[in-house]
N, C-alpha and C positions, 0 to 999 in steps of 0.2 A: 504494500500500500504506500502511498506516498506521503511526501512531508510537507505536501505546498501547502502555503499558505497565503499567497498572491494578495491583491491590492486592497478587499475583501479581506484580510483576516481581524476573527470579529465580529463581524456580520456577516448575515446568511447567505451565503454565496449561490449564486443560481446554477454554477456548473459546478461540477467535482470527478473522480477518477470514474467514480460508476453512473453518470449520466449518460443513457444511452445515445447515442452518437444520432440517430433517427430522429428521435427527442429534441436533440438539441439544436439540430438544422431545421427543425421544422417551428421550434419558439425564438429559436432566434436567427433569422437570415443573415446578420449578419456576422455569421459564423462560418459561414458558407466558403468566404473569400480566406478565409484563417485554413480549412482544409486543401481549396485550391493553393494555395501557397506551398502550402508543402505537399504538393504532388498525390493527394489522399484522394484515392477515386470514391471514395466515401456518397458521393452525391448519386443517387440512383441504387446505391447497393442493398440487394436484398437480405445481407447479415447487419445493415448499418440500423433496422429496428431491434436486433438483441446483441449489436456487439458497444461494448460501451467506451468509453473515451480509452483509459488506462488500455484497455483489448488494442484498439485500433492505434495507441501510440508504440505499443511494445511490437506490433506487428512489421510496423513502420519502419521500426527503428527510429523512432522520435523521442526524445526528451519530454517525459510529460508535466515537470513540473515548468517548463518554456513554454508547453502547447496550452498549461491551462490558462496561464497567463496572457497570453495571444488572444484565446479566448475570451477572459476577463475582460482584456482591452477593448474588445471588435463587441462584446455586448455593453462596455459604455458608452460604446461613440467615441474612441480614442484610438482608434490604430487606425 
């Protein structure tokens, strides 16, 4: 499990390692451009409604406490 604790530590953070990845492109679009960036074909994928973030960054080969923060950013309006 991871340690992040991102910009959100504190309060209740909308994303985390076990947010399904489905989930979280579909409440928040602009999350969408945070996977296109790092090459995650993620968009359209039919495991992307039961694979969840920490799944999809260790498959990656991504840093997930960098991805959740990208995310964090791209759902404040800041990246």
């Amino acid at each position: 499990m991871s340690s992040y604790q991102g910009s959100n530590a504190g309060a209740a953070r909308k994303v985390g390692p076990e947010t399904l990845v489905g989930e979280l492109m579909s409440n928040y679009r602009a999350t969408i451009s945070v996977f296109i960036r790092h090459k995650m074909m993620c968009i359209g994928c039919p495991v992307a409604r039961i694979h969840d973030v920490e799944e999809a960054c260790r498959e990656h080969g991504i840093s997930l406490d960098a991805f959740l923060g990208e995310l964090d950013a791209a759902i404040a309006g800041t990246a």
